[in-house]
Each structure stands twice: as C-alpha cells, then as structure tokens.
N, C-alpha and C positions, 0 to 999 in steps of 0.2 A: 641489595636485593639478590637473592638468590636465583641460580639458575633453574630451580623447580619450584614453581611456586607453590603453598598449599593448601591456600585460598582462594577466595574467586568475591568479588562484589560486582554482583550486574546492577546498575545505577540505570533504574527504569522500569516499567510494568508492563511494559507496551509490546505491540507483537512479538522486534525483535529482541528486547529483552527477557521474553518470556520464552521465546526457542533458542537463546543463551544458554537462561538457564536448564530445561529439559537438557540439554546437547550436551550441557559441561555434567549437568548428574549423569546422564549414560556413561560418560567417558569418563565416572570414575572420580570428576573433582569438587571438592564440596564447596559450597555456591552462598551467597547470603543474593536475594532477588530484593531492592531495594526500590521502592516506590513511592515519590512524595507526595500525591493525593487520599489522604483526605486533608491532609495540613498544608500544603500548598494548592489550591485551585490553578486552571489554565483556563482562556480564553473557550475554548471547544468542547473538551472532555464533560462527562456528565457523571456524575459520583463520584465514588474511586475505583470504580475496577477493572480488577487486573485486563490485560490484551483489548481493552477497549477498541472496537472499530466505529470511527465517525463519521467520516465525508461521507462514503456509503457501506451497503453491507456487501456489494459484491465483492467478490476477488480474482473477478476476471474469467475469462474464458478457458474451459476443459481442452479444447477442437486442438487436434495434433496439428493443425495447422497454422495454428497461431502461436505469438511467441508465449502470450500467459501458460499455454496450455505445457509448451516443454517445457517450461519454468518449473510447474507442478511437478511435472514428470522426471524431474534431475533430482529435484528435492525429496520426492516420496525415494528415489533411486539412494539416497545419504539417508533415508530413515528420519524427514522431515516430523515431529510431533505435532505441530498446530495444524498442518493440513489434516492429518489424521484425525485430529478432533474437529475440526470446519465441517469435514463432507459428516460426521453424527448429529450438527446441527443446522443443516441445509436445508433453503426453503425451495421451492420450486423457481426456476429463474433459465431456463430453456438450455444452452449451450455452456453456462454461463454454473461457476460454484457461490453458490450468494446464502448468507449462515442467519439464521436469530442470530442478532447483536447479543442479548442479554443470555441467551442459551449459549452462546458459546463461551464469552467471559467466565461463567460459571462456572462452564465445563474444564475449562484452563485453570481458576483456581484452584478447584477441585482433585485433578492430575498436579497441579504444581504443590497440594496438602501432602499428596502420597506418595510424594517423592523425598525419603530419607536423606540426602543431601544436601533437599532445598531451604533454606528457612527465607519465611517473605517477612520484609520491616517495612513498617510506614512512617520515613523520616524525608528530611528534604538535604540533600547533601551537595553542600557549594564549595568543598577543597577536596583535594586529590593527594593525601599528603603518602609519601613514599614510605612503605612498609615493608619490611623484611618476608618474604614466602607470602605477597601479597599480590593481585593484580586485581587493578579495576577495569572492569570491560562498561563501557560508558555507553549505553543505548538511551540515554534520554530523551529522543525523539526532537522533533522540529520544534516543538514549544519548551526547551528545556526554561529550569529558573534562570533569572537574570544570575543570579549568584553562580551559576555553574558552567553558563555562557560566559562570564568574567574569570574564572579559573582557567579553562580550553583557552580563551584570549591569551591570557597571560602564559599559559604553558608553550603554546604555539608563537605564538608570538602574534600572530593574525586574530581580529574578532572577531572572524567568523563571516558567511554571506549570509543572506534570505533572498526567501522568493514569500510571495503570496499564494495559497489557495483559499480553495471556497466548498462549502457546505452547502448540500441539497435538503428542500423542505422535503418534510415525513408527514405525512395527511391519515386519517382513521378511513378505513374501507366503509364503513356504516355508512357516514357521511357523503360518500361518491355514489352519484345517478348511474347506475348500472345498467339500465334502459336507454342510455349513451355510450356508453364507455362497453367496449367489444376486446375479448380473450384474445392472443393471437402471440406466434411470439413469431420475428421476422423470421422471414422465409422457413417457416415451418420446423426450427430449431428448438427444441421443448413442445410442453405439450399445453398450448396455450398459456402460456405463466404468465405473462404478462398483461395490465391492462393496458388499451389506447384509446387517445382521446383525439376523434377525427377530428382536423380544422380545415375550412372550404379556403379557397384564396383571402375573400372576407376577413373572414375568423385570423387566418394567420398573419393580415397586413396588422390589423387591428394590435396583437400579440406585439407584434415586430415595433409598431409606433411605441405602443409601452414601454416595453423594454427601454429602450431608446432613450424618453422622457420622462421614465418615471425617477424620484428623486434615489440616492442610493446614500449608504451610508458612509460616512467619513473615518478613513482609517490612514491613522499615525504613519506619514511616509509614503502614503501611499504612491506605486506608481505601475504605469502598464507594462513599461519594458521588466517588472518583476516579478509579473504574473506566470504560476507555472506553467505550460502550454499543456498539460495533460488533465487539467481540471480549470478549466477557464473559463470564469462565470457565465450564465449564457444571456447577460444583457452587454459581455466586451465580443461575445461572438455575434450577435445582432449587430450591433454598432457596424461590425464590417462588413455590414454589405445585406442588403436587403432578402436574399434569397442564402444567405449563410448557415442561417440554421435548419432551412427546408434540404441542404445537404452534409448537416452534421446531423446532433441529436435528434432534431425531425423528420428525417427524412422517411419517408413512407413506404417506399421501396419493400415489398414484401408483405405489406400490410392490408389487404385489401378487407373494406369495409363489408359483412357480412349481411350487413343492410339493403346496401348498394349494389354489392358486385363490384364496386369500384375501387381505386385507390383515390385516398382521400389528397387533399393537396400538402396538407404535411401532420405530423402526428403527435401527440406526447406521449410517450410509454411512465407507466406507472409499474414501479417494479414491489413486488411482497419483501417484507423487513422483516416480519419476523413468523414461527411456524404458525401461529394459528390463524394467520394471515390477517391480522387487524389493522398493521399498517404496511402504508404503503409508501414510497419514494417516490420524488418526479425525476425520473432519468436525466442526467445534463441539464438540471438546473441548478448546479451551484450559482449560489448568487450574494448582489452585496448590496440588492435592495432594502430601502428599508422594511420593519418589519410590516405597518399600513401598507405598504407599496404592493407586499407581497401579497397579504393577503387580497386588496384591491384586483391588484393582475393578476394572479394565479387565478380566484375565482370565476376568471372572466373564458378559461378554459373549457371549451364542452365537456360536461360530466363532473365538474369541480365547482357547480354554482354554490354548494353547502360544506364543500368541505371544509373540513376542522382540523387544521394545522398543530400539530403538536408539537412541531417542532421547526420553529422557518430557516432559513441559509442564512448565512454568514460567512463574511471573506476574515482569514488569517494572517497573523506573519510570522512564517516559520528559518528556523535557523536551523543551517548547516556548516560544516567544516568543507576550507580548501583544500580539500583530500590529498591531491599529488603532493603539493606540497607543503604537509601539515603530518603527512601519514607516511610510514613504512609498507611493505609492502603485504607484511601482517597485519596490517591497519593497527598496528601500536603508533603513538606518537611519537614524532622525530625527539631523541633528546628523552624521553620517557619509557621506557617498554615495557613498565609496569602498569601503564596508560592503554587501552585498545580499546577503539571506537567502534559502534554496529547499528546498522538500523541507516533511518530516513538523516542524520546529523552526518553521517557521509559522502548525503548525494545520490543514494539511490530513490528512486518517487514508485510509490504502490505500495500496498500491504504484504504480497507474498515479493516482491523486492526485498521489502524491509527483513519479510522471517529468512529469507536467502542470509541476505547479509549477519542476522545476529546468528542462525547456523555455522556460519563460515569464519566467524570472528569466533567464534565457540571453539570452535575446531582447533585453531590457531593456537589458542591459550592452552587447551586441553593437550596438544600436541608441545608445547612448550613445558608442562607439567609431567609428562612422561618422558620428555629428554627425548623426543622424538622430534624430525623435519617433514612436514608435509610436501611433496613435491606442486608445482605451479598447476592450477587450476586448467586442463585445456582450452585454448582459443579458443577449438571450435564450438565449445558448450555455451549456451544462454548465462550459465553461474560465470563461466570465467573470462567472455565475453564482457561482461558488466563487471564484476568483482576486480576482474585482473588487468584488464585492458582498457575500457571505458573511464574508471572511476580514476586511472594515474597517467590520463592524458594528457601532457602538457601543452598539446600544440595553443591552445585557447590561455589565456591570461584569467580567466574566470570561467570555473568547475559549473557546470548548469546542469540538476538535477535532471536522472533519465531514467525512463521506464525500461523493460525490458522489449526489445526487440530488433527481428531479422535485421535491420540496416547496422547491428553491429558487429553480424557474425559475420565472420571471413568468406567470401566468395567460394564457391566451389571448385574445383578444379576441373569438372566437365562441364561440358554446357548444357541447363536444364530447362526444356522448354514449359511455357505453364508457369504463373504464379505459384499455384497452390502446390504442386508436382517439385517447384525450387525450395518450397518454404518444407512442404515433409521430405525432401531430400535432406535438407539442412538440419530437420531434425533428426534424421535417422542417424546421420553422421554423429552429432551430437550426444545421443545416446552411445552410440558406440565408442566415442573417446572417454564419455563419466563414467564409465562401464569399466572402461580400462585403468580409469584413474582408480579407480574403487579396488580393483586388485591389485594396483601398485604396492609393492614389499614394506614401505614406508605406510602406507595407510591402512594397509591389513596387521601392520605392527602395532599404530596405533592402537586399533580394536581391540586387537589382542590383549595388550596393555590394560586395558581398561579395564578391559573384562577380568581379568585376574586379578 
C-alpha cells in the first residue's frame, strides 16, 4: 500500500458513514459510499436509505449547557455536513434538534448525488482485501453483516463485543385524544412541542404493574448486564423499582397540567417525528414487549385509548469493536492501516456521536492522503474527550459504549461554583482549545491541501 492513498471506500450508509463521505469529498479525496441495503436487510432499518435514524429522531439537546449541545457546537466549529442538513429538517422538539426521519434521509441523498467525488453502491461487502492507493473506512454501524463481523474478527483477531438496545413505538396524531393529551415542553423549553399524557398515582401503578408482567419478546442471547444503559427499555427501568420511571422518562417535574393547575403524578411525553407532525414517539419507551403487549399497554395510557401504532419497539443486538485494543490511534486497525474504523462499531452510542466519529476518521484518512499529520485532538474538548481518551481506555478489560459527556472532560483547574456555571465553563474552555486546534499549521495545511 502506498503512503497516499487514492481511494476511499466508506462501507456503510449510515450517519457516520455518510459524514465520511461529505468530509473526505471536502478534503479533496475521491470516496465510493458503499451500502448493503436494499440486498441485505437488518433487523431495524426500514428500506434502504441512506443516514437512516431509527431508535428516534432526536439528536439531543441544543442548551450550551449540556454535553449534546457542545458536541454540536465543535462539529459545526470542523464544518460538520449532517448537522447542517438536520437543523433544514427540524421538527419542533423544545431545547432539543429532532429532524423528519424521512426528510432528512432524503436531503443527505440528495447532497451526497451533488457531490462529484461521491459515488453511492448498493452491495453487501464481507472481505477487506488490501489494495494498492486504497483505504477502506469501515462505518458499518452496530448491525453490521455476519460476513463483515467475521472479516473485523479475523483481521483483529477479537470477534467483536455487543450490547443490546431498543426502539420506541411511533403512533399517528389523528389517533391521539387531544382533549387528554395537553402541549407543554418541560419547564417551558420550546414552544410547547411536545405532547403529555397525565397519569394520576392510579394510572401510573397500573402502567408500572404492566410493564412488569406483561410478556416480552425473546431475543437470541439475550441478557441485562448487556443492555446499553443510555437506551434501556422502559419495562427493565420499571422492573427497578417501583417509582423509577416517575424519576426518569416520567417525571413530571415542569409539567403542570393546564386542566388542573397541577402537576400530574407522572407523565408520557409524546415527541413530533416528522414535519407535518402526523406522527408521534413515546419518549423513553424503548421496549421488548411483545407486539399485543404493546399495543394492550400503551393503549391503556390517557390520550392513547385509539392510537394507531405504526410502528412498535423492538430490542436489538448490536456489535462493536474492542477499540484500544483493536485500533490505532487513527482508528486504522492494528496490523491493517489500510483498514479505519467510524461510527457506533467503535463504541461511541448517539447519533451525533456516531457523525463525530465518521467526521474524525474522515479527517485521518484525508490527512494521510495529503502526506499530512493531524496533531491529537484536545482533552479538553467533547470530540477529544470521547475520540482520544474515552474510547483507548484500557484501565477496564471490556470497552462499554459511551455517549458524550461532562464526567469525561478533565476537571477545571479553578474551582466553579454551580452545576450549570461548571458545565458552560467547561464548555467555554472547550471551545477555546477546538478553536486553537483548528488553527494548528498541521490542520490549516490540511485545508489548504485540499483545497488546491
């Protein structure tokens, strides 16, 4: 293999494959975007299209004070492209960036058509075989083929870990008693986006029994300790404890019923899916009931007596690579470096995680293709936090998928009083080191390069 490669094959369709490819056409290298649906099916996905979002359509929180929200904020800072196209197909969702599924897919094909660099194939690709001015950047995502999970196997020498998650049902607004169900988004963040559906102690024991004993579906292996902890069905967060979900996903807190004047004793939020607002989401209810079960309990929801599920939950089993030690620090594989890895098969969990990561693996490649060295990612940033520190930790014997945030960025060096005061100090700092990074000689060479 040569030291410049002059190819590129992103192996995947999916977020971070799809901000692979946008990244590596900016930077100049020409890409083939590789997707095996419609000739391979997965367990989740629904059609074949390209950046598909499943479990839901949010993508987390805007608010500078959260980690989703610098996450955004580093990534638009590198000239992130999917976020760019998310916020042109944004539904109303309070604090919160949340897209039409189907409008945004769209809108990423569409941009990935007009991209002279890009060409998209619809094959299923299970060997990795070493090619002269070639690299494959491997974003296949947690459901890759068994044939390509056996390749990574074999090159790595490890088969890989999983974890389980789970899909939230999608219900038609027509359907939903609106004479129930009251606008509101917590503590007054958006401009009521969201629907809720009050439950009295009653209603939520009632809920909570279900849950509990209603039957659930049986999946291959299944087990709890490999459940991801950031999407955890909400009949294993009932299981724990009887007032568990009236202080996760239900919790009322902010919600006061317009009815009443009260707050209700705990709540379901129903979030809008897509722009014309027909369908809706139940907030935190991924689940692995079965499908009767669902609709039985769900129904039993105030304002959900008639709803028409279009689409119920479902729990997964997804695969990813033992990153530290499987990967370089480029995220090429040990022993391969014509092999780089991006996306959720890393070990990072989220969707703008995932576009993080195939931006940053973009970058890698793209920076290896111009004979250029990107210097290390700052600590103190969300991106390099997660990318450069978190994901090549070896203190642990097994890599456990992590979302982005504050408990992994380094302490500050003064003392900041205030949650919220610590968390936008942390970001402010954070900006300021991607800021510097970005004008690093090495990264402005890059650009340069490309551009010419």
């Amino acid at each position: 293999m040569t030291s410049t490669p002059l190819s590129v094959t992103v192996v995947g369709g999916g977020l971070a494959g799809c901000e692979a490819a946008f990244q590596l056409a900016r930077l100049g290298v020409q890409v083939e975007l590789v997707e095996m649906r419609p000739v391979v099916k997965t367990p989740a996905h629904e059609g074949d299209a390209l950046a598909q979002i499943v479990c839901s359509n949010s993508l987390k929180s805007t608010a500078p004070a959260t980690a989703s929200g610098l996450l955004k904020d580093e990534l638009d800072l590198l000239g992130c492209r999917l976020l760019t196209i998310a916020r042109t197909c944004s539904v109303p969702a309070g604090s919160a960036l949340a897209v039409d599924k189907a409008r945004f897919s769209a809108a990423v094909a569409k941009a990935l058509e007009a991209e002279p660099l890009i060409t998209v194939s619809r094959r299923e690709i299970n060997e990795l075989p070493a090619r002269d001015g070639h690299v494959w950047l491997v974003a296949s995502g947690p459901l890759s083929s068994d044939g390509l999970v056996a390749q990574l196997g074999a090159i790595t020498g490890r088969p890989g870990l999983h974890f389980f998650d789970a899909i939230a049902p999608t219900v038609t607004h027509e359907s939903l008693d609106l004479d129930i169900l009251f606008r509101a988004a917590r503590y007054g963040k958006g401009d009521s986006d969201y629907l809720n559906a009050p439950l009295n102690e009653e209603q939520y024991a009632e809920l909570h029994r279900d849950l509990v004993d209603s039957e659930k579906a049986t999946v291959h292996e299944f087990d709890k300790s490999e459940l991801f902890d950031g999407c955890q069905p909400i009949e294993e967060i009932a299981a724990s404890g009887p007032m568990s979900m009236s202080f996760g996903p239900l919790r009322p807190v902010g919600l006061d019923d317009p009815k009443t004047g009260r707050r209700p004793h705990a709540v379901v939020q129903l979030r809008q899916e897509n722009v014309e607002g027909t369908l809706f989401g139940l907030v935190g209810f991924q689940t692995r009931l079965k499908y009767p079960e669902q609709k039985r309990v769900f129904s039993k929801i105030p304002g959900l007596a008639k709803a028409e599920f279009v689409r119920y939950g479902q729990l997964h089993r997804n695969f990813y690579l033992d990153t530290p030690r499987c990967c370089g620090r480029d995220f090429s594989l040990k022993g391969r470096p014509d092999v780089v890895v991006a996306g959720q098969i890393t070990g990072v969990e989220g969707y703008v995680e995932s576009i993080a990561s195939g931006l940053y693996s973009a970058w890698q490649v793209a920076a290896r293709a111009h004979d250029k060295q990107l210097p290390g990612l700052p600590l103190e940033s969300m991106l390099g936090s997660l990318l450069r520190n978190f994901l090549f930790d070896t203190t642990t014997p097994k890599l456990t998928p992590m979302n982005a945030n504050f408990g992994i960025l380094p302490d500050l060096p003064e003392r900041v009083r205030g949650k919220r005061d610590r968390k936008l100090a942390k970001s402010a700092r954070a900006s300021e080191k991607l800021a510097a990074w970005v004008a690093d000689t090495n990264v402005r060479d890059l650009l340069a390069a490309a551009e010419s």
